[in-house]
C-alpha positions in Angstrom: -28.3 25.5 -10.7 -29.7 22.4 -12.0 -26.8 21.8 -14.2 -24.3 22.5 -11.4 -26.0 20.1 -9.0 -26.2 17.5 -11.4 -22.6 18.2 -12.2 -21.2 18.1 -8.8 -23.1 14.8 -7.7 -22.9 13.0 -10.8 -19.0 13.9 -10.8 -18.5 13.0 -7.1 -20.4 9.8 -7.4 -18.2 8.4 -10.1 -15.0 9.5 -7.9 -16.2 7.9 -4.6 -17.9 4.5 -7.1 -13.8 4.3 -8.0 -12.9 5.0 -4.7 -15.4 2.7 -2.5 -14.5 -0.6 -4.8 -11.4 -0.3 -3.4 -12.3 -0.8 -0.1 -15.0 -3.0 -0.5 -12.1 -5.4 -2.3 -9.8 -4.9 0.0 -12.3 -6.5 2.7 -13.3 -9.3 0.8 -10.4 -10.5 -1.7 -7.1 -8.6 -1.7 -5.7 -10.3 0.9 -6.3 -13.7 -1.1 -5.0 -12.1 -4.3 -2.3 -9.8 -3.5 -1.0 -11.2 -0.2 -1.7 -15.4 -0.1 1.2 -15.8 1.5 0.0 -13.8 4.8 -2.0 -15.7 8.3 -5.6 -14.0 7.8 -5.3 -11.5 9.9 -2.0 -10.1 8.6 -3.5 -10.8 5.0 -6.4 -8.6 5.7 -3.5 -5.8 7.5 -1.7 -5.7 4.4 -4.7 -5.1 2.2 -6.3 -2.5 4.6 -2.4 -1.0 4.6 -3.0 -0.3 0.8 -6.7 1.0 1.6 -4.8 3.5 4.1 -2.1 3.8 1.1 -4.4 6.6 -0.9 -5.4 8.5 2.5 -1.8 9.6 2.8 -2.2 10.8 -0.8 -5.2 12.7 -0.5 -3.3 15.5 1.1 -0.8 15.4 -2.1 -3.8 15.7 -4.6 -5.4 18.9 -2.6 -1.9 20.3 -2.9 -1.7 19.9 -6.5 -5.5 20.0 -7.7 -6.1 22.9 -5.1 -3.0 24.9 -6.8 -4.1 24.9 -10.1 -8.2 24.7 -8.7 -7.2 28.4 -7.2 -4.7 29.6 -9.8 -6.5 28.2 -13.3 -10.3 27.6 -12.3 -12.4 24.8 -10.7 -13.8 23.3 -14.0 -10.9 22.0 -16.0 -8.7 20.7 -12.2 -12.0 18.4 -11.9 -11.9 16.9 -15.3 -8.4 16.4 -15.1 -9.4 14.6 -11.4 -11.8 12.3 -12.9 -9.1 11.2 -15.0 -6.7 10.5 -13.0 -9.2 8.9 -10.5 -11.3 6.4 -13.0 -8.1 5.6 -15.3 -6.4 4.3 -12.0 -9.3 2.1 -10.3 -9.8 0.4 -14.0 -6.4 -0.3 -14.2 -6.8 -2.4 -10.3 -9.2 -4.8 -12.7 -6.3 -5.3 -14.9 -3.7 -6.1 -12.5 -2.1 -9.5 -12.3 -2.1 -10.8 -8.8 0.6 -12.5 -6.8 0.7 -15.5 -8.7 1.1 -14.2 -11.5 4.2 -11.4 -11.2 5.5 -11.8 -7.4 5.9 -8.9 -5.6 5.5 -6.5 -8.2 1.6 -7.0 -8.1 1.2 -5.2 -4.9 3.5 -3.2 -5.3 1.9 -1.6 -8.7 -1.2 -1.7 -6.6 0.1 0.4 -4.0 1.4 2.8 -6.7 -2.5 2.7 -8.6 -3.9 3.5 -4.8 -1.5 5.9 -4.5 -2.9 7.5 -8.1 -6.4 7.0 -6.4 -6.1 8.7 -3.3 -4.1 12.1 -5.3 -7.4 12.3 -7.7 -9.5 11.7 -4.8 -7.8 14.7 -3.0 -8.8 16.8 -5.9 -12.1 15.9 -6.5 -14.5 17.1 -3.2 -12.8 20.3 -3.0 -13.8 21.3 -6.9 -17.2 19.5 -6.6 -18.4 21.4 -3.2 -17.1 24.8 -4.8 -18.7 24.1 -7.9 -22.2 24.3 -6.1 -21.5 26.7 -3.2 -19.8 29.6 -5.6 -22.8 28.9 -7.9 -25.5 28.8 -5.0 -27.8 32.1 -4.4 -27.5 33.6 -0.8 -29.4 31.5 1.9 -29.1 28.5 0.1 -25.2 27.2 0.1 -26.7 24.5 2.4 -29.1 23.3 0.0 -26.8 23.1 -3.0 -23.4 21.9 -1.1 -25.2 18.9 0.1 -25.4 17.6 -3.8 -22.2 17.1 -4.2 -22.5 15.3 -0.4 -24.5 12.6 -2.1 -22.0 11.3 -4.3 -20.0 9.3 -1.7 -23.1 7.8 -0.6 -24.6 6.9 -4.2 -20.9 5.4 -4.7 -20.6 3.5 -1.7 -24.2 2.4 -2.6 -22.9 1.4 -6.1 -20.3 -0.2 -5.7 -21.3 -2.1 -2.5 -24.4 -2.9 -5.0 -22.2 -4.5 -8.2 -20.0 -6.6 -5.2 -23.0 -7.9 -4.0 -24.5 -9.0 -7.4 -21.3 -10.8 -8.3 -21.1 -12.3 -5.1 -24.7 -14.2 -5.5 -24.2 -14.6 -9.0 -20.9 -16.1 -9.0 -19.5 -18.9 -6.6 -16.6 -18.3 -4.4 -14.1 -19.3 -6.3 -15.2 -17.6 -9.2 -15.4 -14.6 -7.8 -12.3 -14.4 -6.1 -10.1 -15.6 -9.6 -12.2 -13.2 -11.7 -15.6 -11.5 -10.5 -14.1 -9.1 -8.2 -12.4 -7.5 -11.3 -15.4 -6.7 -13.2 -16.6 -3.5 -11.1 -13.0 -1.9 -11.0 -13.2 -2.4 -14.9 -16.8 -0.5 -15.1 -14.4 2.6 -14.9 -14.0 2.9 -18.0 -17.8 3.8 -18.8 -18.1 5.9 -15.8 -15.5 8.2 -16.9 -16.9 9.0 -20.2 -20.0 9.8 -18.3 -18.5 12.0 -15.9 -16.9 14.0 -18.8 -19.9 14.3 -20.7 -21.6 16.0 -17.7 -18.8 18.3 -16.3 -17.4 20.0 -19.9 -21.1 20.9 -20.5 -20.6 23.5 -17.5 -19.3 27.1 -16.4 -16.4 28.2 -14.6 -17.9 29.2 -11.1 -19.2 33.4 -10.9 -17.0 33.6 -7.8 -13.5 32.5 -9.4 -13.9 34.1 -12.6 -14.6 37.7 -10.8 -11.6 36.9 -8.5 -9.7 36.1 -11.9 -11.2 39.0 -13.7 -9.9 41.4 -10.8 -6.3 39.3 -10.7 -7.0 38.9 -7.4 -5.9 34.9 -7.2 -3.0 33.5 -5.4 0.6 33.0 -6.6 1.1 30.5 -3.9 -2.3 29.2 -2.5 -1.1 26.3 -0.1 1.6 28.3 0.9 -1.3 31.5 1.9 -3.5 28.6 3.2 -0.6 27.1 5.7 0.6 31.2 6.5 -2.7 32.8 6.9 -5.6 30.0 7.5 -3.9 27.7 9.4 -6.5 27.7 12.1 -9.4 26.8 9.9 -7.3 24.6 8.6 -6.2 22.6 11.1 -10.1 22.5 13.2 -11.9 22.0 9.7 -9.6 19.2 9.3 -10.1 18.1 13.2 -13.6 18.3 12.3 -13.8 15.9 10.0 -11.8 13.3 11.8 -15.1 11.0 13.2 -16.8 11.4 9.9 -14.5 9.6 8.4 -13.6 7.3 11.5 -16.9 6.2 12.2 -17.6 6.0 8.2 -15.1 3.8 7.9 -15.3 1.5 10.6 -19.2 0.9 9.5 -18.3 0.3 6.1 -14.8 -1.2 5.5 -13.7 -2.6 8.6 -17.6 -3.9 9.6 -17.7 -6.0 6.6 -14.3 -7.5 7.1 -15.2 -8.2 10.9 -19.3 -9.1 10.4 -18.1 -11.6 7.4 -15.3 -13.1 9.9 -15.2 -16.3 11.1 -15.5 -14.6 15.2 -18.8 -13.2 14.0 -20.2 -15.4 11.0 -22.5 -12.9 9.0 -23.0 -14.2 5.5 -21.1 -12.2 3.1 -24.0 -11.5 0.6 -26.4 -10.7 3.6 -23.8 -8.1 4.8 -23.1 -6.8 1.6 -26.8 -5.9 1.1 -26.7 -4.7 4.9 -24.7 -2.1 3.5 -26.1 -0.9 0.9 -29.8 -0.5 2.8 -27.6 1.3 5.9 -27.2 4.0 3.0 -29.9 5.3 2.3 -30.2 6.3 6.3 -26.6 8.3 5.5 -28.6 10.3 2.3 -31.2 11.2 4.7 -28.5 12.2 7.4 -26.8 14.5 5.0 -30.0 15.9 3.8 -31.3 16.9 7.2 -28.0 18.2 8.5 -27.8 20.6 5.2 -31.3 21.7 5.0 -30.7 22.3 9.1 -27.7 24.0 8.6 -29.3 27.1 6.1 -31.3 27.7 9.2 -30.1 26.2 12.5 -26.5 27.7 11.2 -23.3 25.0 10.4 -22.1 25.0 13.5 -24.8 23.7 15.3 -25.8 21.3 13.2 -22.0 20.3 13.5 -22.5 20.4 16.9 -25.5 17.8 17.1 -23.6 15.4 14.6 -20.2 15.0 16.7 -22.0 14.0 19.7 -24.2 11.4 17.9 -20.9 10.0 16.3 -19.9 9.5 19.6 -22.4 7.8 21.3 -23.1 5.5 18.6 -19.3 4.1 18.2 -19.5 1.7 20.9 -23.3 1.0 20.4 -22.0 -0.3 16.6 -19.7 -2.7 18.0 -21.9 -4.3 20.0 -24.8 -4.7 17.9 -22.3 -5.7 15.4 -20.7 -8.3 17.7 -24.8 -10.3 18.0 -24.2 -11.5 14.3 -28.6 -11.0 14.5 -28.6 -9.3 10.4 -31.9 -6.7 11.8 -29.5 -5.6 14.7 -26.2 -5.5 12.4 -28.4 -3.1 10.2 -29.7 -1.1 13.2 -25.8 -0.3 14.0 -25.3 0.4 10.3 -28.0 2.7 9.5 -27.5 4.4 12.9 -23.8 4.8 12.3 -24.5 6.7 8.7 -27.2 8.7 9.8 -25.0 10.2 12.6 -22.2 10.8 10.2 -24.8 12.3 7.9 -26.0 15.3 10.0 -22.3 16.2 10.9 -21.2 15.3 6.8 -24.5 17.4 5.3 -23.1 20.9 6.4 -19.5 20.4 5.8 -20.2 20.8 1.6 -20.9 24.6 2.5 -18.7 25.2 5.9 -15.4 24.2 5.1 -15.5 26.6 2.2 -17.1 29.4 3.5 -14.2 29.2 6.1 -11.6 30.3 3.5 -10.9 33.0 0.8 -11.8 33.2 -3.1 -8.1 32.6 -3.1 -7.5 30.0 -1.8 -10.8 28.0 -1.1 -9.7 25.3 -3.1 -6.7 24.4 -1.9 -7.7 25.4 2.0 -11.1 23.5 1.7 -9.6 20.4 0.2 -6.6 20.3 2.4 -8.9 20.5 5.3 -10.8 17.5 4.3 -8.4 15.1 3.4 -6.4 15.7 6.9 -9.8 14.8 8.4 -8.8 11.8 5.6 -5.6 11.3 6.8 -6.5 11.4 11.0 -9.8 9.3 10.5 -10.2 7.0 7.2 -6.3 6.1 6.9 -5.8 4.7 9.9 -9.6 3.6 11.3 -10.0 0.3 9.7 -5.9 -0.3 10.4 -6.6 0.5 14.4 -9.9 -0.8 14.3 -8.4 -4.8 13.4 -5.7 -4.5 15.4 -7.3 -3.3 18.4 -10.1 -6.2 17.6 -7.4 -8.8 17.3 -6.0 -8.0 20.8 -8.2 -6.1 23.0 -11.8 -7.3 21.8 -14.6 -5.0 19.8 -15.2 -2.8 23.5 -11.7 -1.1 22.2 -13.1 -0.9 18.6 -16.1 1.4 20.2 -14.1 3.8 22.4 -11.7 4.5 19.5 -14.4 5.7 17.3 -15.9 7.4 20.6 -12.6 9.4 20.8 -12.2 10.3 17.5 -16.1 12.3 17.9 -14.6 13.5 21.1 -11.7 15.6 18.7 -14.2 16.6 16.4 -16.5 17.7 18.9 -13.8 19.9 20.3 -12.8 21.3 17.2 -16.1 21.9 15.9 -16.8 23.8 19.5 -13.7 25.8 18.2 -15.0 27.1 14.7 -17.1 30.4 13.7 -20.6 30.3 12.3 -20.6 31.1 8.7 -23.8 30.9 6.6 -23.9 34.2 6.4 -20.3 35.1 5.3 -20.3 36.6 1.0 -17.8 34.3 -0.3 -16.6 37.0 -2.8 -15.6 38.8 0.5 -12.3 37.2 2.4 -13.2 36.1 5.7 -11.3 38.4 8.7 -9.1 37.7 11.1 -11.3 37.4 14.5 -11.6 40.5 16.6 -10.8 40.5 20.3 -13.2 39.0 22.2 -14.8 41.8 24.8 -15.7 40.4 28.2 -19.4 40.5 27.4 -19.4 39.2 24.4 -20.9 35.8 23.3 -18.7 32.8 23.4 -16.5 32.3 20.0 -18.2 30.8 17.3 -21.9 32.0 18.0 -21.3 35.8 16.5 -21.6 35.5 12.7 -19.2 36.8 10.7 -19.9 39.2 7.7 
């Protein structure tokens, strides 16, 4: 089990490192490189349009990583996502920009993002089944959560390496050259990633199910006909996690580093990266709580945090005072943390050995598509017209969706995830309200 946790946060580090750069860019320099041509704000809209770019991907890589995740095995589809995913964000620090070859430069940089968000879409769904079919009874909680690590030790990263570069170099050289250097780091990441994930074993649960030929000709196709429920609230779900991610990490640090609110860019960067360490402890908590408490309401308790701290984020972001900026941060990521921590263990356990893959990843990156693609986007415009009060009831409705859909979902930490899970009985008029009966 040491192996497998390793495996699964190492591996989802590395793929959210690649992943986060992108964003962080896209804040900071994009708009100057690939779009000079743009007013600011429309400059910063078309380089958050290519952030959003590889959201509307993500669905595309759990369709095609989930396929051959439920149909060949979960180890191989992650090495071939790590590929795909560190090959494409080196490539970004290679890239001419507008200057140099027109319009083709963002359009090849759509098409890399685009290569981005399909490995992406791959990636969490292997990683969390890597550690949950692995994990011992009792403690899918526990071992799911490693794998929830890696987007905050990559957002830490790679938030880290732009802020180095950003003290270390002046402005203009970072924005001719600096800002390449981290997308270029890829290249040594990957080999590290493949060194740790070929050193481990197909998952116990898979190779039974593929023992038994009891996997799926067709997974998405089962997932849409049979699991559409699960799919379509485990993908509500997520919405504010990745909202109200988003919109403290992306669109905060193009808005704080603005000229409306003036924070200095190095001060937010390293803003950031402290406001992390309160999302680790989130996702701990909500995991650990989660073996106990049960996912749902721990779930629960994270969605209505989310949404009471949207608009409080705005506003502490809009004082420009760096201890009250970080006080919005770190609250932001610790709510999204205690709703995030579980979801490594839920969202699987709400689907069958043969389909898991494809159902769990496909569930996550419509959370993807609802919350990350088009936060940051809504989030700029809505600032840009209707002031930062708009910005904090968006995010405030997106928890309001999750909290619904979470409402809506059964408890699970005690579901055998060799077993499929069954289609929910009749409800009797004196029975408990849906989701607090556990299903075998």
């Amino acid at each position: 089990m040491r192996r497998v946790a390793t495996a699964g946060f190492v591996g989802t580090a590395i793929e959210f490192y690649d992943f986060f750069l992108y964003g962080t860019a896209a804040a900071l320099v994009l708009n100057d490189a690939f779009f000079p041509n743009l007013s600011p704000v429309n400059g910063t809209l078309a380089s958050m349009s290519t952030f959003a770019v590889a959201f509307l991907a993500r669905p595309l890589g759990a369709v095609l990583f989930g396929h051959f995740g439920d149909r060949v095995g979960r180890k191989a589809t992650l090495v071939a996502s790590l590929l795909l995913m560190g090959l494409s964000t080196a490539a970004v620090g290679l890239l001419p920009g507008y200057r140099e070859w027109g319009v083709w430069a963002p359009a090849l940089l759509v098409f890399l993002r685009l290569c981005q968000g399909i490995g992406i879409g791959g990636e969490w769904g292997g990683a969390v089944l890597l550690s949950a079919e692995h994990a011992p009874p009792g403690k899918r909680g526990l071992y799911g959560a490693f794998p929830q690590f890696g987007p905050a030790a990559g957002f830490f990263a790679s938030t880290g390496v732009f802020m180095l570069l950003s003290g270390a170099l002046d402005d203009e050289q970072f924005r001719s050259w600096g800002w390449r250097l981290p997308f270029l780091l890829s290249f040594a990441l990957v080999g590290v990633g493949l060194a740790v994930r070929l050193r481990i074993s197909e998952t116990p649960v898979f190779a039974r199910a593929a023992a038994a030929r009891e996997t799926s000709r067709a997974p998405v196709a089962d997932v849409v006909r049979l699991h559409w429920r699960q799919l379509l609230l485990g993908g509500g779900a997520m919405v504010v996690v990745y909202g109200l991610f988003y919109t403290a990490t992306a669109y905060a640090l193009s808005y704080a580093t603005s000229a409306a609110v003036g924070v200095d860019r190095t001060i937010m960067l390293l803003l950031s990266m402290a406001s992390v360490i309160l999302l680790i402890a989130g996702t701990w908590w909500g995991a650990l709580r989660s073996d106990t408490l049960g996912r749902r309401r721990v779930c629960l308790l994270g969605a209505a945090l989310c949404t009471v701290w949207g608009p409080l984020l705005l506003a502490l972001l809009d004082t420009a005072r760096p201890a009250l900026v970080l006080l919005g941060l770190c609250g932001a990521l610790a709510c999204v943390g205690v709703i995030y921590g579980p979801m490594g263990s839920w969202l699987p356990e709400l689907f069958s050995t043969k389909v898991r893959y494809s159902g769990a990843s496909l569930a996550y990156n419509l959370g993807g598509v609802l919350g990350g693609a088009v936060a940051p986007l809504v989030a700029t415009r809505l600032q840009d017209v209707h002031g930062s009060h708009a910005v904090g009831g968006y995010v405030a409705a997106m928890g309001v969706v999750s909290l619904v859909c979470v409402w809506l979902l059964p408890e699970t930490r005690e579901r055998d995830l060799y077993a499929a899970p069954r289609a929910p009985a009749p409800r009797r008029a004196d029975a408990p309200a849906h989701g607090d009966v556990t299903e075998p």
